[in-house]
Backbone as JSON Lines, residues from 0, in Angstrom:
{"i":0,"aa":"X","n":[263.23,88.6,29.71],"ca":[263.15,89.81,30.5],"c":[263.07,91.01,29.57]}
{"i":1,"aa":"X","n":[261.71,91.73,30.01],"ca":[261.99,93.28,29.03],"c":[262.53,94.33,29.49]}
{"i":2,"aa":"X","n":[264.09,94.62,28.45],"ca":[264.62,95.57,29.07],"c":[263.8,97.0,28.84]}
{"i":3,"aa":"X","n":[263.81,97.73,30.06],"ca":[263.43,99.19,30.03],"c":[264.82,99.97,29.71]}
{"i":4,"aa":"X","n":[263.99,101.18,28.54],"ca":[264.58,102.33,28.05],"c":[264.18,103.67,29.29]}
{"i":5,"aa":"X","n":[265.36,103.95,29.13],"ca":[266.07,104.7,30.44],"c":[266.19,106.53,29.74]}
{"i":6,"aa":"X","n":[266.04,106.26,28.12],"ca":[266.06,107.6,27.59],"c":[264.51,108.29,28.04]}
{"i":7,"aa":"X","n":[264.88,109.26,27.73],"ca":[263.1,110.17,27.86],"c":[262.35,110.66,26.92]}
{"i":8,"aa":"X","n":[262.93,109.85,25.62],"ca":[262.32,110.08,24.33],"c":[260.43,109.93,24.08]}
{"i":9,"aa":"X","n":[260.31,108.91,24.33],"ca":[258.51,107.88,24.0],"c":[258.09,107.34,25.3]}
{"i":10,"aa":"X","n":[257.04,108.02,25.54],"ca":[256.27,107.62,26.42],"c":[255.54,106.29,26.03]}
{"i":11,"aa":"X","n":[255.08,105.73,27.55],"ca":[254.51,104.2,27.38],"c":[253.28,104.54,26.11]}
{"i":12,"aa":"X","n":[252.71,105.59,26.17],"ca":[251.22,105.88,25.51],"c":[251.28,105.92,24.06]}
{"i":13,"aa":"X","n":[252.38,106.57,23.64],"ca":[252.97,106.69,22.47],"c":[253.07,105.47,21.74]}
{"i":14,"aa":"X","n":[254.38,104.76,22.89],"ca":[254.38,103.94,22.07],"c":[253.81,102.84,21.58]}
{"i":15,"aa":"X","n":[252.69,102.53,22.55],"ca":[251.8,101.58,22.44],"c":[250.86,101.89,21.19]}
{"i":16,"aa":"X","n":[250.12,103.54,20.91],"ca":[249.53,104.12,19.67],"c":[250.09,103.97,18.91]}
{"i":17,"aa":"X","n":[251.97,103.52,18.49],"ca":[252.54,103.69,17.34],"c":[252.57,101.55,16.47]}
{"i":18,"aa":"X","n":[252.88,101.16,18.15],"ca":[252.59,99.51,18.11],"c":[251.05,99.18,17.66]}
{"i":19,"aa":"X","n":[249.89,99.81,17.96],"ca":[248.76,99.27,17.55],"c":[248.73,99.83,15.93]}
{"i":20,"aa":"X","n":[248.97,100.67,15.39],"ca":[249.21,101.11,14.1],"c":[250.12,100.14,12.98]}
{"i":21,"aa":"X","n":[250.67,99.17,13.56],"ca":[251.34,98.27,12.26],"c":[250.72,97.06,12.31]}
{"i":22,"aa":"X","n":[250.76,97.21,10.54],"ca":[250.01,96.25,9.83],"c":[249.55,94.74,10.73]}
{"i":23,"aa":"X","n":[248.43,93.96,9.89],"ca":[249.06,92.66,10.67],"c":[249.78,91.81,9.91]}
{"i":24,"aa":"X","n":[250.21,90.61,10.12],"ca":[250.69,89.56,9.5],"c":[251.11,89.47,8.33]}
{"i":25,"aa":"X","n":[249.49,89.15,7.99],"ca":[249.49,88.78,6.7],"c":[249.77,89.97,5.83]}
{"i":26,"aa":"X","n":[249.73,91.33,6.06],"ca":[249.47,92.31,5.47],"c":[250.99,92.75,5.24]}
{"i":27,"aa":"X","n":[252.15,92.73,6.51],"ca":[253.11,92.61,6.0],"c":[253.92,91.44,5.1]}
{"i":28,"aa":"X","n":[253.38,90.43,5.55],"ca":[253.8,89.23,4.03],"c":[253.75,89.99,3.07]}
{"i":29,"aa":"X","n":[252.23,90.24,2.48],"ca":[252.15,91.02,1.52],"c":[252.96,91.77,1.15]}
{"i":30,"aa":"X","n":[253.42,92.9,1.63],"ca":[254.5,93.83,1.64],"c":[255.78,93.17,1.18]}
{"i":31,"aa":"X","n":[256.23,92.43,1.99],"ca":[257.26,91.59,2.23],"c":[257.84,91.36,0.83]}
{"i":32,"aa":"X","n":[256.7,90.39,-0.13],"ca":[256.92,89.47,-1.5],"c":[256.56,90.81,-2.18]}
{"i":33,"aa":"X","n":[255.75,91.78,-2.13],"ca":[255.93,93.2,-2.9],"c":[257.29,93.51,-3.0]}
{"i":34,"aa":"X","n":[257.94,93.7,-2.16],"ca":[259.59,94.08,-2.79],"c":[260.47,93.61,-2.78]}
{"i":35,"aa":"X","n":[260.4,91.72,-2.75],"ca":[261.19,90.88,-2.98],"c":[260.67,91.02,-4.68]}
{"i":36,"aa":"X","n":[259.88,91.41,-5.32],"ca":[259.84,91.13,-6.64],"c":[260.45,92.33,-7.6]}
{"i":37,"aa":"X","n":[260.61,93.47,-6.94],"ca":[261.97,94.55,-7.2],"c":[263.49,93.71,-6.9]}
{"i":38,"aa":"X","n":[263.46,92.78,-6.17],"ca":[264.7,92.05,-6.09],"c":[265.63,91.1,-7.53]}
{"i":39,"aa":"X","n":[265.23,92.07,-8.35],"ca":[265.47,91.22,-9.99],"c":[266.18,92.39,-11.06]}
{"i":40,"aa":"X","n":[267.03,92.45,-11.2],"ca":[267.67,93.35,-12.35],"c":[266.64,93.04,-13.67]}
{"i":41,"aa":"X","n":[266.38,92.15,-13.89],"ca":[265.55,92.17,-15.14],"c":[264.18,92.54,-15.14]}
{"i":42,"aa":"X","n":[263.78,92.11,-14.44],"ca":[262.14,92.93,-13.74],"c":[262.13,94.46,-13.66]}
{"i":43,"aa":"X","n":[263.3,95.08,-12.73],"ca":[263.59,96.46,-12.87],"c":[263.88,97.07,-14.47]}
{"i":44,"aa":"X","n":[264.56,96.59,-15.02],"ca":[264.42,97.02,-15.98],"c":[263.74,97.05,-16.87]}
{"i":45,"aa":"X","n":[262.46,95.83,-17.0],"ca":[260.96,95.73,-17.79],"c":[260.4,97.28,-17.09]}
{"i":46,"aa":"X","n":[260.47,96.86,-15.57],"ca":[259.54,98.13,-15.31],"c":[259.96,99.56,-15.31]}
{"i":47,"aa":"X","n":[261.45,99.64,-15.7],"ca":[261.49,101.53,-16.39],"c":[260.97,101.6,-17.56]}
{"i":48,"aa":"X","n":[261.25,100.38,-18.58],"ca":[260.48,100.54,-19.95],"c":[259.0,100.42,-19.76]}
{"i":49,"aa":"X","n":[259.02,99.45,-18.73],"ca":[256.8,100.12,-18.97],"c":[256.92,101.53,-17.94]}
{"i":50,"aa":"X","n":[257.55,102.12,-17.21],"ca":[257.06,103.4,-16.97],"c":[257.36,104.16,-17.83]}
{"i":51,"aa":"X","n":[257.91,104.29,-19.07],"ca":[258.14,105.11,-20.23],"c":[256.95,105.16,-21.42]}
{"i":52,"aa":"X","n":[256.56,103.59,-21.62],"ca":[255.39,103.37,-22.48],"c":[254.56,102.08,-22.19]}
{"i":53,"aa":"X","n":[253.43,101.8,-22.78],"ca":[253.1,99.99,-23.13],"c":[253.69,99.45,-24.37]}
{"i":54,"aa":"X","n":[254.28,98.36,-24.0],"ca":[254.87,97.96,-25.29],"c":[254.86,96.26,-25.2]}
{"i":55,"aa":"X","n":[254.78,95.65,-26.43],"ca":[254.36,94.09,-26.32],"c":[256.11,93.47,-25.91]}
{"i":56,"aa":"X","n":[255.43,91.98,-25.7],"ca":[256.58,90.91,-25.92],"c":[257.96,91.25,-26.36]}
{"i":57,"aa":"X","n":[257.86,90.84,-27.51],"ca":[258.7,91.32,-28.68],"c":[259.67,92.79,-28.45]}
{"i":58,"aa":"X","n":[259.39,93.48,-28.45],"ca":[259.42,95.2,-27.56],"c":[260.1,94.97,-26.83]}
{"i":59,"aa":"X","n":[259.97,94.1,-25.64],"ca":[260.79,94.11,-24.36],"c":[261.75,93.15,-24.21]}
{"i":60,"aa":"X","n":[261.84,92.63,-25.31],"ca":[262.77,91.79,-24.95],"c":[263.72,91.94,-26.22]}
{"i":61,"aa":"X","n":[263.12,92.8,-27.1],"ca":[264.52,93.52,-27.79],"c":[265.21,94.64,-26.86]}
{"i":62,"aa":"X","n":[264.49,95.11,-25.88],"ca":[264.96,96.37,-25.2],"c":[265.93,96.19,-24.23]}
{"i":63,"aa":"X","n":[265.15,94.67,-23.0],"ca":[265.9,94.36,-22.32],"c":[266.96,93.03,-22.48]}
{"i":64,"aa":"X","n":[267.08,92.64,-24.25],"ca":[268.12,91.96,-24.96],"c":[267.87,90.55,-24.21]}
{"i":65,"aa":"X","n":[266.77,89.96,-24.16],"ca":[266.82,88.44,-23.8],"c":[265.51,87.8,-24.77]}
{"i":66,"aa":"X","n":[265.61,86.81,-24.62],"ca":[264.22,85.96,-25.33],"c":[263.21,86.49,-24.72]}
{"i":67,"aa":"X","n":[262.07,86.13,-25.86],"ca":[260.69,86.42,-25.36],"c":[260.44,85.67,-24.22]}
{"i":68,"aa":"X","n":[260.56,84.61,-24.22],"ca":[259.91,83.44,-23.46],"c":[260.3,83.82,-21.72]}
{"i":69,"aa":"X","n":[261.96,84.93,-21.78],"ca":[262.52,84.68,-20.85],"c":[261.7,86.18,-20.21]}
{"i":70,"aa":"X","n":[261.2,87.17,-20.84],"ca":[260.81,88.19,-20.58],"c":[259.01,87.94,-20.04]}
{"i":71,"aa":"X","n":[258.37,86.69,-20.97],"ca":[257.09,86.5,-20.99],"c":[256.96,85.87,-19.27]}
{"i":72,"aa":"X","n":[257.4,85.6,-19.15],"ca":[258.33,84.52,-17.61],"c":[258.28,85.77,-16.62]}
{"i":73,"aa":"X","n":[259.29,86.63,-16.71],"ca":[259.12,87.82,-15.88],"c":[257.82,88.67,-15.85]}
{"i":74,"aa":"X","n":[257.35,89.02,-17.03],"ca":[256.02,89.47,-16.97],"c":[255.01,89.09,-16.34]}
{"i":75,"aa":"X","n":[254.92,87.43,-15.97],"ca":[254.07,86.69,-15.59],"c":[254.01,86.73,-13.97]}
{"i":76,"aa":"X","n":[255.29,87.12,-13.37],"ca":[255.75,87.44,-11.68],"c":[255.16,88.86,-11.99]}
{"i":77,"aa":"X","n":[255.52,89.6,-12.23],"ca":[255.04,90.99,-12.47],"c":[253.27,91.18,-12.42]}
{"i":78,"aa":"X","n":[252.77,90.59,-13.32],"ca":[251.39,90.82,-13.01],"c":[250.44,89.74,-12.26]}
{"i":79,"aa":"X","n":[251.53,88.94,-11.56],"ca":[251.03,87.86,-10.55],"c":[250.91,89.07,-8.79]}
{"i":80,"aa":"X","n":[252.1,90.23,-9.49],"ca":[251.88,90.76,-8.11],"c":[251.39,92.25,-8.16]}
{"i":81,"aa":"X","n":[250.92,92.32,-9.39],"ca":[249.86,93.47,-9.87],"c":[250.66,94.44,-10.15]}
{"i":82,"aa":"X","n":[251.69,94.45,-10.53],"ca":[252.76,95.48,-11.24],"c":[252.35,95.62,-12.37]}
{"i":83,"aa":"X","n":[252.47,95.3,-12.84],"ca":[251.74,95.29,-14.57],"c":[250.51,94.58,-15.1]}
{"i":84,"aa":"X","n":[249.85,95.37,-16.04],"ca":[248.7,94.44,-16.47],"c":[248.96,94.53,-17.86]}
{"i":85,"aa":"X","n":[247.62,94.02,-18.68],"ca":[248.11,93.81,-19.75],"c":[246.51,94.12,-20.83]}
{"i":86,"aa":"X","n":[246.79,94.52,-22.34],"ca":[245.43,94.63,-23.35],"c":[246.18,93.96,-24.08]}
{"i":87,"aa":"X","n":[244.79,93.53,-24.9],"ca":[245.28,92.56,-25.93],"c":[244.42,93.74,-27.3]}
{"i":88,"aa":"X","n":[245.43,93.7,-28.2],"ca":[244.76,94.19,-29.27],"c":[244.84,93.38,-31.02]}
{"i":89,"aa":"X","n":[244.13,92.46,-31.41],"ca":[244.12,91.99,-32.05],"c":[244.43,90.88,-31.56]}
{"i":90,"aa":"X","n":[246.01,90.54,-31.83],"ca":[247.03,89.06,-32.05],"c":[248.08,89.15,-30.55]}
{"i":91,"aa":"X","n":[247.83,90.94,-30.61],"ca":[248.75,91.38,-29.95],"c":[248.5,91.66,-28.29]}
{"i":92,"aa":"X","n":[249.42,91.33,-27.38],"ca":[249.31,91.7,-26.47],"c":[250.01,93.03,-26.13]}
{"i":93,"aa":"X","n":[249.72,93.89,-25.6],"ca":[250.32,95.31,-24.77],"c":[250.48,95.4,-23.33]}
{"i":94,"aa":"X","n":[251.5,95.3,-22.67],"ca":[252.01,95.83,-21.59],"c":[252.36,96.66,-21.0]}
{"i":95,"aa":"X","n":[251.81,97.56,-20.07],"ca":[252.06,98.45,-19.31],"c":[251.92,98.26,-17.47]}
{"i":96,"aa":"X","n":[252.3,99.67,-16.52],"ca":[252.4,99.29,-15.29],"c":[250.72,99.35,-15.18]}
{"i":97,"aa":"X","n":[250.53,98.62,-13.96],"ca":[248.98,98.27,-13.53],"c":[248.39,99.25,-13.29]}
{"i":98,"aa":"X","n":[249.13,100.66,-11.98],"ca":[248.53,101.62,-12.16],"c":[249.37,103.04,-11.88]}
{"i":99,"aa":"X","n":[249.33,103.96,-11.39],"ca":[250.39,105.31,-11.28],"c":[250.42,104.69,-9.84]}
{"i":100,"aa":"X","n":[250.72,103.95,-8.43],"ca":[251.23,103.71,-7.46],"c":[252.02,102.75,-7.97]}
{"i":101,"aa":"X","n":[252.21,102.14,-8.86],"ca":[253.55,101.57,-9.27],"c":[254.49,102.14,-9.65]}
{"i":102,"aa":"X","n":[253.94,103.27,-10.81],"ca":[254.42,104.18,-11.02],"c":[255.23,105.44,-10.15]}
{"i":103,"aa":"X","n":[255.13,105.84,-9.21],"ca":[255.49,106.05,-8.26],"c":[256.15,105.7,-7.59]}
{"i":104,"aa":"X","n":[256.26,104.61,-7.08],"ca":[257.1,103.95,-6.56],"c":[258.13,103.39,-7.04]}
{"i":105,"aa":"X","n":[258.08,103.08,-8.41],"ca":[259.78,103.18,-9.29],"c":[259.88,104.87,-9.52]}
{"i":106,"aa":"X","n":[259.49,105.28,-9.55],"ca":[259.92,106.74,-9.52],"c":[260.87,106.98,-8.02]}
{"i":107,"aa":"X","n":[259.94,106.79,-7.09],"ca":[260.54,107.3,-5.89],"c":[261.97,106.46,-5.59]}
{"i":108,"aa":"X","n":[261.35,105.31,-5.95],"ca":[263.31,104.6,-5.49],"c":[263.94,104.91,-6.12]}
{"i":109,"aa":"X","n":[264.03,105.0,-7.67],"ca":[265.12,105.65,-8.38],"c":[265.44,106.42,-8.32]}
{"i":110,"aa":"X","n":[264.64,107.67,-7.68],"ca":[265.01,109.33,-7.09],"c":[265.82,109.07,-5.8]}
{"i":111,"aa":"X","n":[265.23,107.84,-5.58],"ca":[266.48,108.33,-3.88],"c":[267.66,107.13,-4.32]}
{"i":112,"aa":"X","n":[267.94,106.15,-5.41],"ca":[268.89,105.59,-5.36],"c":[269.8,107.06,-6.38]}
{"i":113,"aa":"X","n":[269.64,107.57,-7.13],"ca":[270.35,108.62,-8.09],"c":[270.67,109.23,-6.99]}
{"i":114,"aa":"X","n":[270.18,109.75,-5.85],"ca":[270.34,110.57,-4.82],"c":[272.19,110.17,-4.18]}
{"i":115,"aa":"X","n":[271.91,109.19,-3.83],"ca":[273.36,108.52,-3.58],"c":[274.3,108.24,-4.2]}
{"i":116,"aa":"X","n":[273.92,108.59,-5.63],"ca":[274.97,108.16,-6.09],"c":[275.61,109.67,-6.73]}
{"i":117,"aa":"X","n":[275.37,110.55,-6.92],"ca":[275.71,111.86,-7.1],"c":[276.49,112.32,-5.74]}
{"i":118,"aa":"X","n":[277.76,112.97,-6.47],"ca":[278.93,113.43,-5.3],"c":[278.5,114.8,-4.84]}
């Protein structure tokens, strides 16, 4: 049974224009595994150091104090979900974020998590 809202907030018209406006399915999946992969203290923290610079292997896993292998591992979720990409120069690989909407978006959560936490 659908209960009816009795407030006088949203009209039927409204809300039906606001229901045909979200994503479909698959599009929120998408979404979905997009910020289950912010769900990682170590990932978050690769990605403040690539929003600061590109920096290889080695680099990030002196920064974020674990093995390469264990950082090369995270990197690999990371640009499986287009957070980061990667140049190779020489021998060397370089890592940075994929593009400034990543960028952004660790910007913006960290602006509104600092937000809360200031008295």
């Amino acid at each position: 049974m659908d209960a009816k809202c009795l407030c006088k907030g949203i009209s039927d018209e409204k809300m039906a224009r606001i229901k045909s406006g979200l994503p479909d399915e698959q599009t929120t999946s998408y979404l979905s595994e997009f910020f289950a992969v912010f769900a990682d203290n170590t990932r978050l923290r690769i990605l403040y150091f690539l929003s600061q610079s590109e920096f290889c292997v080695a680099d990030l896993a002196s920064l974020v104090g674990m093995q390469q292998s264990a950082v090369s591992h995270q990197l690999k979720t990371l640009r499986l979900h287009r957070l980061v990409k990667y140049r190779r120069e020489g021998t060397t690989i370089y890592y940075s974020l994929d593009d400034e909407h990543v960028q952004q978006v660790f910007a913006i959560a960290l602006e509104h998590i600092n937000e809360g936490l200031r008295p």
